[in-house]
C-alpha positions as CSV (number, residue, x, y, z in Angstrom):
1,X,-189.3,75.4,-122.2
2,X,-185.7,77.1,-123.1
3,X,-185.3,80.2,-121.5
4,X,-185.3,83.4,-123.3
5,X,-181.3,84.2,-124.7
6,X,-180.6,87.8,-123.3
7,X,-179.4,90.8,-125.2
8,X,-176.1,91.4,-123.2
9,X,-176.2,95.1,-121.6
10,X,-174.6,98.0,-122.8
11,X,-172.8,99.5,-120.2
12,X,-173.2,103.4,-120.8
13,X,-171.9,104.6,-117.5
14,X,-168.3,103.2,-118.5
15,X,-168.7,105.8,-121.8
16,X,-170.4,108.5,-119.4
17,X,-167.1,108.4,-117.2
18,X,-164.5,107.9,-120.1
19,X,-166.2,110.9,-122.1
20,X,-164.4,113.5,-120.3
21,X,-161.0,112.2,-120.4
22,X,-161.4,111.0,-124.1
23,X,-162.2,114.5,-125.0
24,X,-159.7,115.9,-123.2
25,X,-157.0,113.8,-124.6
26,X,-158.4,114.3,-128.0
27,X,-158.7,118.5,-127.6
28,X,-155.1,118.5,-126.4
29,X,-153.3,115.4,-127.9
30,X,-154.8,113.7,-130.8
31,X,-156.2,116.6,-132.9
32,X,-153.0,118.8,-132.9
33,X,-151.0,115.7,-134.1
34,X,-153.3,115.0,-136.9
35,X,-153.6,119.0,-137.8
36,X,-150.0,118.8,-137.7
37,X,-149.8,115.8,-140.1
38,X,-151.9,117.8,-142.1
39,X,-150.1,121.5,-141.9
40,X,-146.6,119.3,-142.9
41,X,-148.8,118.6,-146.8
42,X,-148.9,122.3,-147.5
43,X,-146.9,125.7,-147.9
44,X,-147.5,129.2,-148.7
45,X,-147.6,130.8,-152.1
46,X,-148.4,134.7,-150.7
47,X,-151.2,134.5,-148.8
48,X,-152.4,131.1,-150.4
49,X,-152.3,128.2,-148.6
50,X,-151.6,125.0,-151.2
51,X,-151.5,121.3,-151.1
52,X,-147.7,120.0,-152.2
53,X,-147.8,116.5,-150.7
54,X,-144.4,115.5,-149.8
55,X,-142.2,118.1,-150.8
56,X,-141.7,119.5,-147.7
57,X,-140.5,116.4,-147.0
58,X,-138.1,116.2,-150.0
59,X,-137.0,119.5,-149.2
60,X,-136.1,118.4,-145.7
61,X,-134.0,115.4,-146.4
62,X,-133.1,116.5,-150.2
63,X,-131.9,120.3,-149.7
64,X,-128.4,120.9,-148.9
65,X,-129.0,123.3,-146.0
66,X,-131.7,121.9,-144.6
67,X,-130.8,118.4,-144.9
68,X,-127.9,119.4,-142.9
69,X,-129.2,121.0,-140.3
70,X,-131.8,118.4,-140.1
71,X,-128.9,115.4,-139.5
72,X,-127.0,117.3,-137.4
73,X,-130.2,117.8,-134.7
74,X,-130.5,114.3,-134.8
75,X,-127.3,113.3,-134.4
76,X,-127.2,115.1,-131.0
77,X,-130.4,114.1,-130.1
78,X,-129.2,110.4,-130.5
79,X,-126.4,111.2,-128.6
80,X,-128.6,112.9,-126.1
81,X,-130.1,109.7,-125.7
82,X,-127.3,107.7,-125.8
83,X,-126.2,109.3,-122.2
84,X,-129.5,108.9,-120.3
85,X,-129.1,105.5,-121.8
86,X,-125.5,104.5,-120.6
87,X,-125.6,107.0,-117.6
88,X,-128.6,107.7,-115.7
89,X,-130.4,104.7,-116.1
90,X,-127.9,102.2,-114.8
91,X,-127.1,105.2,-111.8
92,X,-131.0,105.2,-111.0
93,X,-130.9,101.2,-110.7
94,X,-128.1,101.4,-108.8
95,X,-129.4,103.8,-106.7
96,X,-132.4,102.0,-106.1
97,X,-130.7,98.8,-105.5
98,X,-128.8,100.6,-102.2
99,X,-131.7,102.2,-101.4
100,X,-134.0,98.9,-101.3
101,X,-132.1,97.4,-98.4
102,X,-133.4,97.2,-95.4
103,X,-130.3,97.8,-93.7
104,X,-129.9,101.6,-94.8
105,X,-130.9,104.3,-92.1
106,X,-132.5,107.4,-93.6
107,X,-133.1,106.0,-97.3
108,X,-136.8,108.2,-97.1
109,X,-134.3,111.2,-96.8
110,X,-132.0,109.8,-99.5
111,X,-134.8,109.3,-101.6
112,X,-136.6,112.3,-101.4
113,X,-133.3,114.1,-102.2
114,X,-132.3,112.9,-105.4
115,X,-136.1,112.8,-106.5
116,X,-136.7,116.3,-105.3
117,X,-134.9,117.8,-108.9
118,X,-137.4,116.2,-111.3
119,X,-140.1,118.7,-109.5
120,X,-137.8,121.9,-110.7
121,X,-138.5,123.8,-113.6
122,X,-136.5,123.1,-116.8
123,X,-136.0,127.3,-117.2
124,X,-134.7,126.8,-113.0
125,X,-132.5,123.9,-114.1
126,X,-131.1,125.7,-117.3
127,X,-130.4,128.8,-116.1
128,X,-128.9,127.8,-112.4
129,X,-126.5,125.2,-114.1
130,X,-125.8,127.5,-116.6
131,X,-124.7,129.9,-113.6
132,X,-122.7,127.1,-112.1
133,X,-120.3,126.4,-114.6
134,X,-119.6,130.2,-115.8
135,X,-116.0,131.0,-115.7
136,X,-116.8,134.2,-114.8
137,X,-119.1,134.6,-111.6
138,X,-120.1,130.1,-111.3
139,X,-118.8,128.3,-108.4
140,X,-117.5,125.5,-110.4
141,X,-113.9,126.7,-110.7
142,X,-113.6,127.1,-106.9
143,X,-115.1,124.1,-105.9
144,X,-112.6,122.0,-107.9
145,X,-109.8,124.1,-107.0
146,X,-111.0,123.4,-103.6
147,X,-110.0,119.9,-103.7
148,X,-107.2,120.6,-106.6
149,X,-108.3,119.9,-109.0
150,X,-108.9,123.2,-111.0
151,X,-106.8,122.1,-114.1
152,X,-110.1,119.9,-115.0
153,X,-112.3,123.2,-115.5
154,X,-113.3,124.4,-118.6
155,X,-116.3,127.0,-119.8
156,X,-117.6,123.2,-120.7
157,X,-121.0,125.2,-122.1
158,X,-118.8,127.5,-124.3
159,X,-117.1,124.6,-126.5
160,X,-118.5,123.1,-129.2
161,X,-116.5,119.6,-128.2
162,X,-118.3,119.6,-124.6
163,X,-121.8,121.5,-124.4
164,X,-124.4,119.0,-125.2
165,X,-122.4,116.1,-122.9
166,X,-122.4,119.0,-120.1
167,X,-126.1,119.4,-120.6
168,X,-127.0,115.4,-120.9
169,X,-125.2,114.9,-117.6
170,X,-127.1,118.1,-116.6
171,X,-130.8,116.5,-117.9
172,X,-129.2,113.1,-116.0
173,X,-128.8,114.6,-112.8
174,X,-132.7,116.1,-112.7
175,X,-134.1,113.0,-114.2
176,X,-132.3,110.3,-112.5
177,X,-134.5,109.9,-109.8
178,X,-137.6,108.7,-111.9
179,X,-135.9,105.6,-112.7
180,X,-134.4,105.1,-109.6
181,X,-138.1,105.0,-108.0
182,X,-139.8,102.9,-110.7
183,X,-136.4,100.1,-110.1
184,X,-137.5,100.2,-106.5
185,X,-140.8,100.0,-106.9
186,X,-140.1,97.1,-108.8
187,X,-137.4,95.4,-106.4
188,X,-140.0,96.2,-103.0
189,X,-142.4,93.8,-105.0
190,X,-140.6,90.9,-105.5
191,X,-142.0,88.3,-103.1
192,X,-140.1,87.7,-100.0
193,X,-140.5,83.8,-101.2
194,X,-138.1,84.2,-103.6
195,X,-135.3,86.0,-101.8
196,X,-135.5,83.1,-98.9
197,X,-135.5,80.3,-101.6
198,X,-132.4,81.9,-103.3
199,X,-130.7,82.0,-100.0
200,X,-131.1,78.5,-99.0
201,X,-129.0,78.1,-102.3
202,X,-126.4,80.3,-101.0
203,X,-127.6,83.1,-102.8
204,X,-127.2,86.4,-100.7
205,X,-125.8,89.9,-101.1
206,X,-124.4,91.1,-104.6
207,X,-125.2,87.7,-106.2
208,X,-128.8,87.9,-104.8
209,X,-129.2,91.0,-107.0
210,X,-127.5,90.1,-110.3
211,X,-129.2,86.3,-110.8
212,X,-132.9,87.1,-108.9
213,X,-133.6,90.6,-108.4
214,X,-132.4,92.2,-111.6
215,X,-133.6,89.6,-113.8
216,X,-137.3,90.1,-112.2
217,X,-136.9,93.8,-113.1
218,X,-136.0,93.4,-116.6
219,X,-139.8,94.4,-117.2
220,X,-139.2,97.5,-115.8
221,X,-136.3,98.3,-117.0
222,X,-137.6,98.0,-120.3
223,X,-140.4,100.1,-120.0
224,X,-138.0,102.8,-118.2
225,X,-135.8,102.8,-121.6
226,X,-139.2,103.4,-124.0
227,X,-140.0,106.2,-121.4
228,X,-136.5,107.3,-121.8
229,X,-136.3,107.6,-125.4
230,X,-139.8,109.3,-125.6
231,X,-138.7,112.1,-123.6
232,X,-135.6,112.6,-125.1
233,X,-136.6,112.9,-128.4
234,X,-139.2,115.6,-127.2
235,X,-136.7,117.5,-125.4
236,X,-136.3,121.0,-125.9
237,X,-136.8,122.8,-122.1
238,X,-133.3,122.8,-121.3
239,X,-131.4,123.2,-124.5
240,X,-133.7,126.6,-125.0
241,X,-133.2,128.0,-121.4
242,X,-129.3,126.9,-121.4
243,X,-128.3,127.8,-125.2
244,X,-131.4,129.7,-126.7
245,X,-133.3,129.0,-129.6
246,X,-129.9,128.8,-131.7
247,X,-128.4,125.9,-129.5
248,X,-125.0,127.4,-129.6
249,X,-122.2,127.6,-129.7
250,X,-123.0,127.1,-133.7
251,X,-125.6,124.8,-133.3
252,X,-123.5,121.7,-131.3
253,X,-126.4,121.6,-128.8
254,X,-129.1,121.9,-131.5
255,X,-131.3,118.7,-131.3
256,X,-135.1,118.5,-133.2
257,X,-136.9,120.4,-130.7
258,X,-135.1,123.3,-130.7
259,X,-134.8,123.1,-134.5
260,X,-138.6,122.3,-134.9
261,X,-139.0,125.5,-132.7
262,X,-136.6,127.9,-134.5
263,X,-138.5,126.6,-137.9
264,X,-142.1,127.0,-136.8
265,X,-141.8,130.2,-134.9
266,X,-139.1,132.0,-136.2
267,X,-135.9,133.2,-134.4
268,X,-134.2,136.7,-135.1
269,X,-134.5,137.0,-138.5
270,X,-135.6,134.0,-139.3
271,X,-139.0,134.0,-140.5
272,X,-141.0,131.2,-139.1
273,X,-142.9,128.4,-141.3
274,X,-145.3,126.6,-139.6
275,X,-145.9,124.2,-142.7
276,X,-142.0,123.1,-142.5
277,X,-141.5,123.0,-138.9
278,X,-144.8,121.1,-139.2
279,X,-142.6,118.4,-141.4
280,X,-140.0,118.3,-138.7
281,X,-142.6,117.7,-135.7
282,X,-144.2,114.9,-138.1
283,X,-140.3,113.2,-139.0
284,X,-140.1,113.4,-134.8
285,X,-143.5,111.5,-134.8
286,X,-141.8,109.1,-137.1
287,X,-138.8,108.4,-135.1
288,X,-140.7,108.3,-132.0
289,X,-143.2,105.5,-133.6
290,X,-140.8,103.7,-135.0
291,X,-138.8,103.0,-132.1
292,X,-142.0,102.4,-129.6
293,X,-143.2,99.7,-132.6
294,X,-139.4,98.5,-132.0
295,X,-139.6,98.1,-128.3
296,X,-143.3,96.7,-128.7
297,X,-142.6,94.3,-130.8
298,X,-139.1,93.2,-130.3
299,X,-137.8,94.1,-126.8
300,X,-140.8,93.5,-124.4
301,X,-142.0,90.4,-126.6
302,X,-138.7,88.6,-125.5
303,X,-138.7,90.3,-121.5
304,X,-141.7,88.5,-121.5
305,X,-140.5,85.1,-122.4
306,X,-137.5,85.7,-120.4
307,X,-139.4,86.8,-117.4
308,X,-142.2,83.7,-117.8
């Protein structure tokens, strides 16, 4: 006689101990985006709240002076990127790279050194860089005129030319020491097999990292970059305590956070309007999709083939 087919069993404790977090997550995270979505559909006629549809939007792009300021945040913040990009990740895997061999004394002291910034406060970063390189009471001109070289100096914050590089290599320095961790993370798992076969080839030192190591943390790597661009276009912490809500001087280090900020809340005498900062927040949701979707779909799809 066949035995009976069983029903399978639902497994409620797995939704009894997900509940908490899922609600969480949706309290904090997933309602405000949607509300925000929502906010950017509508504007204020007096004390009327009405449904436009896109014109926020079209105001946004389509308006001369908002258009303007809209293009020239992202601009920086695409610039913004473009350092951590070229400059602090390549630094971290370097930095990881010298820290991962075994023949370094004191690389738990190294690490915890350059890791120790990304635990300060942004408003701590801002406003003790911001002391730094003053040309009035900072210890940046006497430090390089200690070792001569006080012709270099310049109120770097005060120009237009140099403010948001100064404060990219200033976000670089605090941050760099996530990616260096995750790169050695990565290199102190890759199986001792593998070093030993590459160096019955003949493959030691510098050439040991370029063809085995780094190709094994490609992965990684990629997954640093997403992280990277994430952040970056979400910044605002440092570009508000270093510049303000204006992101002087006029609006060179101005990127979409600070310009979401100074539209939804109001600066000075600006009035704030929560329905078009709203339509910023929701273009930064765009550009933020649409380059995870890239790296998704694109980048990691082929690390993965490389890698396998």
């Amino acid at each position: 006689m066949p035995s009976p087919i069983r029903k399978p069993q639902i497994r409620w404790h797995i939704a009894v101990f997900l509940a908490p977090a899922v609600l969480v997550y949706t309290a904090v995270m997933i309602y405000p985006l949607f509300n925000t979505l929502r906010l950017s559909l509508y504007t204020e006629v007096g004390q009327e709240r009405i449904f436009v549809g896109l014109e926020n939007f079209r105001t946004l792009f389509g308006d001369a002076n908002w258009s303007r300021q809209f293009w020239n945040a992202l601009g920086n913040n695409f610039w913004f990127f473009a350092i951590h990009m070229l400059v602090q990740n390549p630094i971290g895997v370097a930095l990881a790279a010298i820290l991962s061999s075994p023949r370094l004394r004191f690389s738990n002291f190294y690490r915890s050194a350059i890791f120790i910034p990304t635990i300060l406060s942004f408003v701590i970063v801002g406003f003790a860089w911001k002391l730094i390189l003053s040309p009035i009471w900072g210890i940046a001109p006497s430090m390089l005129d200690a070792i001569g070289l006080k012709s270099l100096y310049a109120p770097w914050l005060g120009r237009e030319a140099y403010a948001l590089t100064t404060l990219s290599l200033v976000s670089v320095w605090q941050f760099v020491g996530i990616p260096m961790m995750l790169i050695y993370a990565a290199l102190l798992s890759i199986p001792d097999e593998i070093l030993e076969a590459g160096e019955c080839d003949g493959i030691t030192g510098m050439a040991a990292f370029w063809k085995i190591k780094l190709p094994l943390v490609l992965p990684s790597i990629g997954i640093i970059s997403i992280l990277t661009f994430v952040a970056n276009f979400n910044a605002f912490d440092l570009i508000y305590a270093a510049q303000g809500a204006l992101a002087g001087p006029d609006f060179s280090t101005d990127i979409l956070g600070t310009f979401m900020y100074r539209t939804f809340f109001g600066f000075q005498l600006q009035l704030g309007d929560p329905h078009m900062g709203s339509a910023i927040a929701s273009a930064m949701f765009g550009i933020i999709l649409i380059g995870v979707c890239l790296y998704l779909f694109g980048i990691q799809r082929r690390l993965r083939n490389y890698q396998f």
